[in-house]
Every structure is written in C-alpha cells, then in structure tokens.
mmCIF file of the N, C-alpha and C atoms, coordinates in Angstrom:
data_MODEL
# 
_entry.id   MODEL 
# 
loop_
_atom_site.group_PDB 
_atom_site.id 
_atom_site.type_symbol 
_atom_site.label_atom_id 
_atom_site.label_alt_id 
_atom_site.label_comp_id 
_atom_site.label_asym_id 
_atom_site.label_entity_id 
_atom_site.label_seq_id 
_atom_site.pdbx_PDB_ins_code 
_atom_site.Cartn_x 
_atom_site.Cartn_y 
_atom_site.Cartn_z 
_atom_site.occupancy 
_atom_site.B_iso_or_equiv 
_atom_site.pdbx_formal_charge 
_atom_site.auth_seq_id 
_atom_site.auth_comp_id 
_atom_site.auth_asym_id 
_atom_site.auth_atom_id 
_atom_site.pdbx_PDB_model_num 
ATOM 1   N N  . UNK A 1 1  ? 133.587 164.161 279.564 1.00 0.00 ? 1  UNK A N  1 
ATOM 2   C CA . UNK A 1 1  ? 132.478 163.241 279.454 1.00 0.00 ? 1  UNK A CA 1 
ATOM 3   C C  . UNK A 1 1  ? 132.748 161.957 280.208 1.00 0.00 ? 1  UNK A C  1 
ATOM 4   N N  . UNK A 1 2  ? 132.053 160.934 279.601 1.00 0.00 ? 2  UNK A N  1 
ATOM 5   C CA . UNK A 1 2  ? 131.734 160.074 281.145 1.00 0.00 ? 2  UNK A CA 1 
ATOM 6   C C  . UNK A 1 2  ? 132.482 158.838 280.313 1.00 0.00 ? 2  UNK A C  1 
ATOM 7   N N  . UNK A 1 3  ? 133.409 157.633 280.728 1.00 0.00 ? 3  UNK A N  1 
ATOM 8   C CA . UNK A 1 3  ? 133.707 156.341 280.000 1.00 0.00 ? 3  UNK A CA 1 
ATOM 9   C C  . UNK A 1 3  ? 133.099 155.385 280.123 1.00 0.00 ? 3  UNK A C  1 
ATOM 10  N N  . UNK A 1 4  ? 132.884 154.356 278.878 1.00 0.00 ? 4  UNK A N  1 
ATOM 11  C CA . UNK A 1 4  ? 132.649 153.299 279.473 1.00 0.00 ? 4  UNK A CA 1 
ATOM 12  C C  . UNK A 1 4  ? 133.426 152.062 278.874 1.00 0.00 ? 4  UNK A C  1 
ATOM 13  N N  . UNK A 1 5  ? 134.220 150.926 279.469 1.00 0.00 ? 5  UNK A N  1 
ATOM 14  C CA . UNK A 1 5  ? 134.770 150.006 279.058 1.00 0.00 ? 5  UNK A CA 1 
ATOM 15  C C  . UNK A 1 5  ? 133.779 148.916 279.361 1.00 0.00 ? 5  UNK A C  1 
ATOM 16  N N  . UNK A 1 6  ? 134.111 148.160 278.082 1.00 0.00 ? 6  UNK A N  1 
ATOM 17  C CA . UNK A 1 6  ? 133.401 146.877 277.929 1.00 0.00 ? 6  UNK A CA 1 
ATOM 18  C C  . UNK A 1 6  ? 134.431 145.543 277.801 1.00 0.00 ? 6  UNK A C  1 
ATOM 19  N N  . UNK A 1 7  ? 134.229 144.784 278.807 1.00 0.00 ? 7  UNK A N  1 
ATOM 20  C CA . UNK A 1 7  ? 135.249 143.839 278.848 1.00 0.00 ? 7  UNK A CA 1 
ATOM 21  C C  . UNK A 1 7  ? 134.064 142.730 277.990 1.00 0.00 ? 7  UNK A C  1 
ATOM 22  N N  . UNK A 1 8  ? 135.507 142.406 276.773 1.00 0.00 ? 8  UNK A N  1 
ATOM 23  C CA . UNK A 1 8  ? 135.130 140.908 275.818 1.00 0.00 ? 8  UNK A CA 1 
ATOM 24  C C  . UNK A 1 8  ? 135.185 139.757 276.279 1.00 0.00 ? 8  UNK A C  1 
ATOM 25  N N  . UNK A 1 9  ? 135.788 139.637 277.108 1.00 0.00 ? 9  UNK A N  1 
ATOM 26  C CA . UNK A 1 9  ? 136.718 138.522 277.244 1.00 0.00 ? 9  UNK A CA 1 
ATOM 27  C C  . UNK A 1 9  ? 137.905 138.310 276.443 1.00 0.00 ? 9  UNK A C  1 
ATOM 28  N N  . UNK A 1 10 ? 138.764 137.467 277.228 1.00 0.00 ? 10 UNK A N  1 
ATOM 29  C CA . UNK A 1 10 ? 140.215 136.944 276.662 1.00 0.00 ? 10 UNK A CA 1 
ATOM 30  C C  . UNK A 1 10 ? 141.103 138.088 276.711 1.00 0.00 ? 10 UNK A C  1 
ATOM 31  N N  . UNK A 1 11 ? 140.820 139.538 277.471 1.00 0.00 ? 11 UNK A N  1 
ATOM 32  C CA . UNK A 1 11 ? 141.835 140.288 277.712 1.00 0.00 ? 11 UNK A CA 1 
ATOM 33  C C  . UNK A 1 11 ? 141.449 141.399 276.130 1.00 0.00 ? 11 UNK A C  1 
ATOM 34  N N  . UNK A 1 12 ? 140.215 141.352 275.767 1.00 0.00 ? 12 UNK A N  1 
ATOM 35  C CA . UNK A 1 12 ? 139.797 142.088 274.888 1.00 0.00 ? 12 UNK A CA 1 
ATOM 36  C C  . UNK A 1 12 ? 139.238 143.030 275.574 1.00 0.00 ? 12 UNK A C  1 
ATOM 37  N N  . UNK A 1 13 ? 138.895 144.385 275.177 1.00 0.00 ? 13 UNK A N  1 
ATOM 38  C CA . UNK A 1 13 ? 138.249 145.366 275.362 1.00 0.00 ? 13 UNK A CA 1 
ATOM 39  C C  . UNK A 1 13 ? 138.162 146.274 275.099 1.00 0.00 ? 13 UNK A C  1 
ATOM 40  N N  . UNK A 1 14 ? 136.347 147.133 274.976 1.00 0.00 ? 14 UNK A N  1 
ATOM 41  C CA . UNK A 1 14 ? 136.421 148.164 274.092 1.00 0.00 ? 14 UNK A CA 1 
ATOM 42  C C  . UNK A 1 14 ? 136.253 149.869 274.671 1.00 0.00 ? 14 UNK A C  1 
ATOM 43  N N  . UNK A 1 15 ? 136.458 150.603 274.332 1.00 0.00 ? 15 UNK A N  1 
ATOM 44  C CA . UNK A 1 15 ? 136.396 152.037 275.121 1.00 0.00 ? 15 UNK A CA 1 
ATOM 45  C C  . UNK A 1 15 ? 135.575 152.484 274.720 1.00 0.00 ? 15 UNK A C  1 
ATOM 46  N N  . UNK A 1 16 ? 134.913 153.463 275.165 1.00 0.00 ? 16 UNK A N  1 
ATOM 47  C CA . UNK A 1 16 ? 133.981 154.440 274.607 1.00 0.00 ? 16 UNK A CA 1 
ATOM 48  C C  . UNK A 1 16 ? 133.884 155.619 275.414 1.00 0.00 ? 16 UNK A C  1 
ATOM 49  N N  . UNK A 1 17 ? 134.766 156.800 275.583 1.00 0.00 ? 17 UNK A N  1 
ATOM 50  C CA . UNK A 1 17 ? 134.821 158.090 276.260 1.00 0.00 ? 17 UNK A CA 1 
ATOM 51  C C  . UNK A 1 17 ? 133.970 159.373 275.414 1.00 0.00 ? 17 UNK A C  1 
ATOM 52  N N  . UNK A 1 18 ? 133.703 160.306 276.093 1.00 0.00 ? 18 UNK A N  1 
ATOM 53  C CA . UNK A 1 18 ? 133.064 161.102 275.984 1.00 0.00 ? 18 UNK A CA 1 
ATOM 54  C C  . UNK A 1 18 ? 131.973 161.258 275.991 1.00 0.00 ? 18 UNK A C  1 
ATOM 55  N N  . UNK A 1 19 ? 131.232 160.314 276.562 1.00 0.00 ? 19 UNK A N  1 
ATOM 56  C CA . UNK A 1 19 ? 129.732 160.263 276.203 1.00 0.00 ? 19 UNK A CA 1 
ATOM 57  C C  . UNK A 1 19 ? 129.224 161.138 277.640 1.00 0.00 ? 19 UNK A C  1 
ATOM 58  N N  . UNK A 1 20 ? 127.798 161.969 276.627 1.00 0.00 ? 20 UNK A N  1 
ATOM 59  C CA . UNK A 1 20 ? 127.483 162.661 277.696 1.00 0.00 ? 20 UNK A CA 1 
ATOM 60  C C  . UNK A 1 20 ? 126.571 161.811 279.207 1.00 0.00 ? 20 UNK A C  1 
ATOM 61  N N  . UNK A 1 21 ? 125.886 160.584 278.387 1.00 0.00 ? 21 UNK A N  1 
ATOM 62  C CA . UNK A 1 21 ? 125.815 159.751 279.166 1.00 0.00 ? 21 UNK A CA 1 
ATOM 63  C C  . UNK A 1 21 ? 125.659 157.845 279.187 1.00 0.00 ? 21 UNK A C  1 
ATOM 64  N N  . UNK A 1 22 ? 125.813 157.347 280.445 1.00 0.00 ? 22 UNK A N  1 
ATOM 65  C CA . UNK A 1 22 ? 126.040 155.998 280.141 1.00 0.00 ? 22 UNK A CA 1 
ATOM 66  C C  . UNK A 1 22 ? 124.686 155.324 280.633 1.00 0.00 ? 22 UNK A C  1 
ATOM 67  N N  . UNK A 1 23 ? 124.789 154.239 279.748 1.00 0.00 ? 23 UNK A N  1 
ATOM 68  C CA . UNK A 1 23 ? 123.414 153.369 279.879 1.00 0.00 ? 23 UNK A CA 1 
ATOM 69  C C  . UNK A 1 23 ? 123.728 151.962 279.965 1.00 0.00 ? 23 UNK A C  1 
ATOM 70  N N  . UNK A 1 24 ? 125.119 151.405 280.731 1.00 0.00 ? 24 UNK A N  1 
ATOM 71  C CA . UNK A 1 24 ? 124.970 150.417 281.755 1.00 0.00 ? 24 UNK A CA 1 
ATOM 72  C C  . UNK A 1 24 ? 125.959 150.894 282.905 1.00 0.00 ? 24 UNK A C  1 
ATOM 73  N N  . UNK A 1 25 ? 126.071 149.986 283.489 1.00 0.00 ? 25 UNK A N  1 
ATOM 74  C CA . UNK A 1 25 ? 126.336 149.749 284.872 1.00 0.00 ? 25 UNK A CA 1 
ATOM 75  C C  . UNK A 1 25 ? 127.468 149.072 285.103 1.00 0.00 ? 25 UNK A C  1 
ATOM 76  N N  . UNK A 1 26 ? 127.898 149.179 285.854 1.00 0.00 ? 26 UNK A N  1 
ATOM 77  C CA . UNK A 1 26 ? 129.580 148.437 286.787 1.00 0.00 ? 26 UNK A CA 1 
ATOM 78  C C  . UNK A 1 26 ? 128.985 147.051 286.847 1.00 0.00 ? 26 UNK A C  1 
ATOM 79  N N  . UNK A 1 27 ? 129.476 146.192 286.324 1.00 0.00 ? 27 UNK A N  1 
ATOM 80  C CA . UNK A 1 27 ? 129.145 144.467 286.757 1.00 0.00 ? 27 UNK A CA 1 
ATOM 81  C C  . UNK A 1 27 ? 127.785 143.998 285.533 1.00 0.00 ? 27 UNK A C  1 
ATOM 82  N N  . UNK A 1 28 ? 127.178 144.867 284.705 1.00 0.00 ? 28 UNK A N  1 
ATOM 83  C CA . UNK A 1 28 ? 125.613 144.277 284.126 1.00 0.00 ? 28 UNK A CA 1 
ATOM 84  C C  . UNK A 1 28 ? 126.356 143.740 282.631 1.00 0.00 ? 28 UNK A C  1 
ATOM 85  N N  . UNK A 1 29 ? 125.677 142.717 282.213 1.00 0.00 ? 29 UNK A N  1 
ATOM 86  C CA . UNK A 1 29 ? 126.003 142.356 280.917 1.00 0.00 ? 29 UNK A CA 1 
ATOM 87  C C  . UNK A 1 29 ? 125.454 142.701 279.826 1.00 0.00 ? 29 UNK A C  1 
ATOM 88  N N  . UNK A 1 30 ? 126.190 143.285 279.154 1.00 0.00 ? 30 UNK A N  1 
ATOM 89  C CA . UNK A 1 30 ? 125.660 143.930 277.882 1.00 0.00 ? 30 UNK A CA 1 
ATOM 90  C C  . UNK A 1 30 ? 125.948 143.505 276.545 1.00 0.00 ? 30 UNK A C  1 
ATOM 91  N N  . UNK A 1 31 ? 124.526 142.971 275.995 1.00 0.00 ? 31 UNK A N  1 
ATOM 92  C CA . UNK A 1 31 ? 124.099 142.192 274.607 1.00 0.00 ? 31 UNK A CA 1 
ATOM 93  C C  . UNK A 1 31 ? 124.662 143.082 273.503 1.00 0.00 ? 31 UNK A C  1 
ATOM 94  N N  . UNK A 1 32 ? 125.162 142.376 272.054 1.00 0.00 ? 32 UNK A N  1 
ATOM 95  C CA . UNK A 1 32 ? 125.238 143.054 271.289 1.00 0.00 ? 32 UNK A CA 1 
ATOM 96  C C  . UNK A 1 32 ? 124.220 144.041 270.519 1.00 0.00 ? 32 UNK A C  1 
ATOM 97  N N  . UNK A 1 33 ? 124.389 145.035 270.446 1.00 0.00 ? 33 UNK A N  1 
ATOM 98  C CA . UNK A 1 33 ? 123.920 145.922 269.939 1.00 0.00 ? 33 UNK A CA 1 
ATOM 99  C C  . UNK A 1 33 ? 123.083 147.267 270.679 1.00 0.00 ? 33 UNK A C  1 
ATOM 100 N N  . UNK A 1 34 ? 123.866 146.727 271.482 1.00 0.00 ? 34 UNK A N  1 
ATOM 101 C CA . UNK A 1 34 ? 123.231 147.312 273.112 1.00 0.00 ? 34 UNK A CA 1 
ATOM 102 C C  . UNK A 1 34 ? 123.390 148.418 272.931 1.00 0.00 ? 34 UNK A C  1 
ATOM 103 N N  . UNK A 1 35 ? 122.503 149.484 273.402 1.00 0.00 ? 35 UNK A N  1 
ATOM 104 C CA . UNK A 1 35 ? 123.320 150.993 273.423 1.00 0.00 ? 35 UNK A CA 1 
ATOM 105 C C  . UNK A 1 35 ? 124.051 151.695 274.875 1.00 0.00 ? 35 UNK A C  1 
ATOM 106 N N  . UNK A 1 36 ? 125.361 151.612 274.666 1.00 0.00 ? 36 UNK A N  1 
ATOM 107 C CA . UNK A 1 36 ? 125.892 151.672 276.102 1.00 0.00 ? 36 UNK A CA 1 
ATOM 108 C C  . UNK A 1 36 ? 126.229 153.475 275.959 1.00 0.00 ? 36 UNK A C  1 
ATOM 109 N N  . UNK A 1 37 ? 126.301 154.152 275.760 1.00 0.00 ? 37 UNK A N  1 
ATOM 110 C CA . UNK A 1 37 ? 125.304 155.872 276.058 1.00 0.00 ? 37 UNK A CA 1 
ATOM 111 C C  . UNK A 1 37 ? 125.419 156.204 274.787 1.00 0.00 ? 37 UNK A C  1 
ATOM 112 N N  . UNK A 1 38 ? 125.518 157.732 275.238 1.00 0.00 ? 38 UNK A N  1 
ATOM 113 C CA . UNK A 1 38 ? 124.926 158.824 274.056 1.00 0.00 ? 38 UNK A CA 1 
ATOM 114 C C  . UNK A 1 38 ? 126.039 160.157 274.214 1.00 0.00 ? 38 UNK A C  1 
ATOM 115 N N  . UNK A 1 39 ? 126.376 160.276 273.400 1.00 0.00 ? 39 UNK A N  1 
ATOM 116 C CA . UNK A 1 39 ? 127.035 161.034 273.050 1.00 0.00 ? 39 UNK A CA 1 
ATOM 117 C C  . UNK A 1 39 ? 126.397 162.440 272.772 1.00 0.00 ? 39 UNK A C  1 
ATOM 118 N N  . UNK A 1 40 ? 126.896 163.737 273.345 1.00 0.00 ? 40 UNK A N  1 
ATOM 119 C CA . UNK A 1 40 ? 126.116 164.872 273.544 1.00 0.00 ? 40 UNK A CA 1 
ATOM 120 C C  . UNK A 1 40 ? 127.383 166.094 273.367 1.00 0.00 ? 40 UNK A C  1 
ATOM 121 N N  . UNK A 1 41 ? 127.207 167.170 272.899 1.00 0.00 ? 41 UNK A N  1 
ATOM 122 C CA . UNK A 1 41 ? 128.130 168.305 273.367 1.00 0.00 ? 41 UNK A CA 1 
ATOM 123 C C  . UNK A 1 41 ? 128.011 168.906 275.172 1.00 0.00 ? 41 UNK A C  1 
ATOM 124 N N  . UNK A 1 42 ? 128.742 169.100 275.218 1.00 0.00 ? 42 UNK A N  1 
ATOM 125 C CA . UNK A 1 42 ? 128.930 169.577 276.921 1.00 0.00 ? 42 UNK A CA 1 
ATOM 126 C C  . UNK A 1 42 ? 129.775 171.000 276.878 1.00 0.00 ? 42 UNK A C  1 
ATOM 127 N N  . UNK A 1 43 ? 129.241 172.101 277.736 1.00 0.00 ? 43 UNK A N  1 
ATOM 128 C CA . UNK A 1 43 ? 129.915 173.282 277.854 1.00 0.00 ? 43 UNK A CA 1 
ATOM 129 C C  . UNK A 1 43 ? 130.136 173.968 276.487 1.00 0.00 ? 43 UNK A C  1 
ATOM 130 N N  . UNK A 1 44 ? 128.996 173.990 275.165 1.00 0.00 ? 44 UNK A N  1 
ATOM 131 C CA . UNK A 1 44 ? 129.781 174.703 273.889 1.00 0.00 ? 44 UNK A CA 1 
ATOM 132 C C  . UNK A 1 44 ? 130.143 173.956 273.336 1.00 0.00 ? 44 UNK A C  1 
ATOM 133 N N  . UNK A 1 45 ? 130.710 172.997 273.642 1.00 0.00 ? 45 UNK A N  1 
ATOM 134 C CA . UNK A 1 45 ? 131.813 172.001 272.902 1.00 0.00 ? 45 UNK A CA 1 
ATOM 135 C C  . UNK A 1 45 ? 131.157 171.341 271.957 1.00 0.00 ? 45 UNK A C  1 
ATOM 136 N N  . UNK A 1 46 ? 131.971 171.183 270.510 1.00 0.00 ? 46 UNK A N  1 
ATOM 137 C CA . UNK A 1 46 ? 131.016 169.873 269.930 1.00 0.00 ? 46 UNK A CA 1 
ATOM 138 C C  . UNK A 1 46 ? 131.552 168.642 270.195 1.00 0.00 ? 46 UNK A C  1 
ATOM 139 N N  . UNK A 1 47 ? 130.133 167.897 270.389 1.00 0.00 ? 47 UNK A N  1 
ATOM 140 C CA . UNK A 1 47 ? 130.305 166.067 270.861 1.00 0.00 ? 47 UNK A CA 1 
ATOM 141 C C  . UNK A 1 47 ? 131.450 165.869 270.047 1.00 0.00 ? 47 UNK A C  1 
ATOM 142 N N  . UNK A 1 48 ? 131.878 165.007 270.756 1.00 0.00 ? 48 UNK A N  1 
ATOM 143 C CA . UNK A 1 48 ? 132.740 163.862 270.044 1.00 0.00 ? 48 UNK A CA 1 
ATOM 144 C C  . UNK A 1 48 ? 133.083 162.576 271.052 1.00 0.00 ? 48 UNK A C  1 
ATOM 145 N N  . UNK A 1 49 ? 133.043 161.812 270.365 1.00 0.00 ? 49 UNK A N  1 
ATOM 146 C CA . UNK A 1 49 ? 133.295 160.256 270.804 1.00 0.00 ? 49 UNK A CA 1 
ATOM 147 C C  . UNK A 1 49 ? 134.569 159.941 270.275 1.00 0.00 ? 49 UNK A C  1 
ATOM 148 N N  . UNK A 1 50 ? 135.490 159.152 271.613 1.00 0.00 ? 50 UNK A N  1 
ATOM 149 C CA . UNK A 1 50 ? 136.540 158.236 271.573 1.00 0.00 ? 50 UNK A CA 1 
ATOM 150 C C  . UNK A 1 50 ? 136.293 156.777 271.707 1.00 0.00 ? 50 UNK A C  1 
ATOM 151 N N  . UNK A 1 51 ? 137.097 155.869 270.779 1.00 0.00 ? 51 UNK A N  1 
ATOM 152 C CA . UNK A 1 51 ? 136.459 154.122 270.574 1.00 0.00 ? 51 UNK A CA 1 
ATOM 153 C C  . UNK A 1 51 ? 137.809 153.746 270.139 1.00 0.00 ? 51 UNK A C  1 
ATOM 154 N N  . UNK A 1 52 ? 138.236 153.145 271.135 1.00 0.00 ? 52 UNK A N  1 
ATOM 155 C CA . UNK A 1 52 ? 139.249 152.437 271.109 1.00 0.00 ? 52 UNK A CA 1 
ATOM 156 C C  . UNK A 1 52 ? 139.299 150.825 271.472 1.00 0.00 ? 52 UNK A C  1 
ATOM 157 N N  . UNK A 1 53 ? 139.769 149.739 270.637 1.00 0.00 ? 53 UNK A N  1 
ATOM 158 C CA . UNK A 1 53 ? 139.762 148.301 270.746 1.00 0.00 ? 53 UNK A CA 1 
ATOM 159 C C  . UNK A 1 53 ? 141.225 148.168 271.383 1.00 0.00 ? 53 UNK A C  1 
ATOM 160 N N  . UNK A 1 54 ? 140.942 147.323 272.754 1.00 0.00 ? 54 UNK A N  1 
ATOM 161 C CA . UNK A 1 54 ? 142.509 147.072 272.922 1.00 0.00 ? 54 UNK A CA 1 
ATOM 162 C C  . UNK A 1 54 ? 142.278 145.486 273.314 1.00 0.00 ? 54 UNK A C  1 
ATOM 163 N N  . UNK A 1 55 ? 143.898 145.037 273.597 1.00 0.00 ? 55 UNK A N  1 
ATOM 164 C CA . UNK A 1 55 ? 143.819 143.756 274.043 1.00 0.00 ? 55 UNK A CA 1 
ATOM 165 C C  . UNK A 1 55 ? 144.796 143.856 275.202 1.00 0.00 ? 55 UNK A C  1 
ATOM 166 N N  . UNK A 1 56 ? 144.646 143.868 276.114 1.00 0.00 ? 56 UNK A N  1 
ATOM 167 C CA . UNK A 1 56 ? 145.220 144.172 277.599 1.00 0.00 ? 56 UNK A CA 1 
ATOM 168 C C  . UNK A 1 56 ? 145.642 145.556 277.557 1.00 0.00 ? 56 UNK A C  1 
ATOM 169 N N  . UNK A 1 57 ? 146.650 145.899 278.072 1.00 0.00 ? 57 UNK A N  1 
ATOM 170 C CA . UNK A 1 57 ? 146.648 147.450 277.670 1.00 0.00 ? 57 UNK A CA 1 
ATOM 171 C C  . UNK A 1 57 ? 147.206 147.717 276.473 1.00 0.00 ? 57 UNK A C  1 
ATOM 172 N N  . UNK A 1 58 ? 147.288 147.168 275.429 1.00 0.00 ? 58 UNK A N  1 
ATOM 173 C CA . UNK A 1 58 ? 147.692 147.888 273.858 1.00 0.00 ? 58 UNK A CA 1 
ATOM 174 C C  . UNK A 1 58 ? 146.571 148.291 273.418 1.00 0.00 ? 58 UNK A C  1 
ATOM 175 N N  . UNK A 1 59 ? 146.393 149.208 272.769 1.00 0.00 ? 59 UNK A N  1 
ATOM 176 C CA . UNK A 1 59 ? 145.538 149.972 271.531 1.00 0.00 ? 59 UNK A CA 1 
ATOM 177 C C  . UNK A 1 59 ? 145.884 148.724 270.209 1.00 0.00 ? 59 UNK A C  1 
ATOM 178 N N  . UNK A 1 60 ? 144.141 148.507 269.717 1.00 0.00 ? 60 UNK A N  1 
ATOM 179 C CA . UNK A 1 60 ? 144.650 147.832 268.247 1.00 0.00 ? 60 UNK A CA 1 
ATOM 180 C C  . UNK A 1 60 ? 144.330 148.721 267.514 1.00 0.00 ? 60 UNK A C  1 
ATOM 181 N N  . UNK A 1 61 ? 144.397 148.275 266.073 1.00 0.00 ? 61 UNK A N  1 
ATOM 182 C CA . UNK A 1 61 ? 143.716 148.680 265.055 1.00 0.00 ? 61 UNK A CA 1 
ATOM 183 C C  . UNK A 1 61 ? 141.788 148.828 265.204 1.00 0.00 ? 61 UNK A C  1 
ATOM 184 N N  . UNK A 1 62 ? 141.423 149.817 265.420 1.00 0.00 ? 62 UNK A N  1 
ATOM 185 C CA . UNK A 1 62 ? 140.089 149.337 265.328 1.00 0.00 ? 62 UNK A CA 1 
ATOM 186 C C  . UNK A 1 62 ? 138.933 149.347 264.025 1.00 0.00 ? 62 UNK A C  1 
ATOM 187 N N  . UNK A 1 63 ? 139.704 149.356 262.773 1.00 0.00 ? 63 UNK A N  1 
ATOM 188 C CA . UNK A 1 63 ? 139.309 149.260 261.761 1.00 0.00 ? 63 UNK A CA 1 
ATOM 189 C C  . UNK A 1 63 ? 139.433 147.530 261.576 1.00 0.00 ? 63 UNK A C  1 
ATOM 190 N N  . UNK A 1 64 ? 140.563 146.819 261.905 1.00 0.00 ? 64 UNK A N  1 
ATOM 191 C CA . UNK A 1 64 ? 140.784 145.299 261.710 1.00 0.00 ? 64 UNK A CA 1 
ATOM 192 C C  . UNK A 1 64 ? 139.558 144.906 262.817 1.00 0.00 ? 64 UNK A C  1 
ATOM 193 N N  . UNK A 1 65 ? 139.209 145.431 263.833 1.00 0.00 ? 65 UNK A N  1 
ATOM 194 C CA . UNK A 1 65 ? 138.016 144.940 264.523 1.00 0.00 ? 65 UNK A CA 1 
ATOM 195 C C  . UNK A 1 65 ? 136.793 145.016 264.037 1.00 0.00 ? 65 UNK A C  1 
ATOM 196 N N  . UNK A 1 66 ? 136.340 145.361 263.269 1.00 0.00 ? 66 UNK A N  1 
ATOM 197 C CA . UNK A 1 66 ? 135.313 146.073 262.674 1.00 0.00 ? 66 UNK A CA 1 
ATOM 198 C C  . UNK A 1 66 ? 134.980 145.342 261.522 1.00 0.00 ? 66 UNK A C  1 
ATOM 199 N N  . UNK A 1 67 ? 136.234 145.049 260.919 1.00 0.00 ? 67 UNK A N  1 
ATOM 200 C CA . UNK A 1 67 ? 136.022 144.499 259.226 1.00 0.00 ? 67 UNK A CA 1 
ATOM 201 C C  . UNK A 1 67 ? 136.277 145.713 258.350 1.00 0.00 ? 67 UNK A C  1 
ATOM 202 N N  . UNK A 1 68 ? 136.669 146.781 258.567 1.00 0.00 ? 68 UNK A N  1 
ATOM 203 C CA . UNK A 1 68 ? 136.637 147.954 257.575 1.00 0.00 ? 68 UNK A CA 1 
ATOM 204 C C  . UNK A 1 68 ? 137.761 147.898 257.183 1.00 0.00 ? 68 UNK A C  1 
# 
C-alpha cells in the first residue's frame, strides 16, 4: 500500500502505511482532522493500517500521543 508521513514540526512525525489510497500531496498542508487516505484490502488481503508517532527517527509510544 501507499505511505504517507506527516511532518509536525520540531522533528515530530506521523506515519500512516498501507493505505490503499492517499488524499494529500508532497508539500500541501494538512488541517487537523483531515483525512489523509483510506485504507482498503489489496490482492485478497485484509486492510490493515500502520501509525506510527516518531520524533526524528525513533518510534514513540503512540498511545502517550494520543492520550490513551
């Protein structure tokens, strides 16, 4: 499936892989609550989505991002 990273600022940023497709663009700014794609099965497969919070290249917790 297709990625998309969302830069926060301050060396924050969020992942979102597998989506069957994306709904922004290289360089466009995207508001909260934005829907940046959609997640679909491909080839048989069932969908699934990857969401990962990092802060430069580390992986965080993405439950402490969240509030959960």
């Amino acid at each position: 499936g297709l990625t998309v990273l969302l830069d926060h600022g301050d060396h924050y940023y969020t992942l979102y892989a597998g989506l069957s497709s994306a709904e922004v663009r290289v360089g466009e700014t995207v508001s909260a609550g934005s829907r940046v794609g959609t997640v679909g099965s491909h080839d048989g497969k069932p969908a699934a989505l990857t969401f990962e919070v990092r802060k430069n290249a580390d992986a965080l917790d993405a439950a402490t991002w969240l509030g959960l």
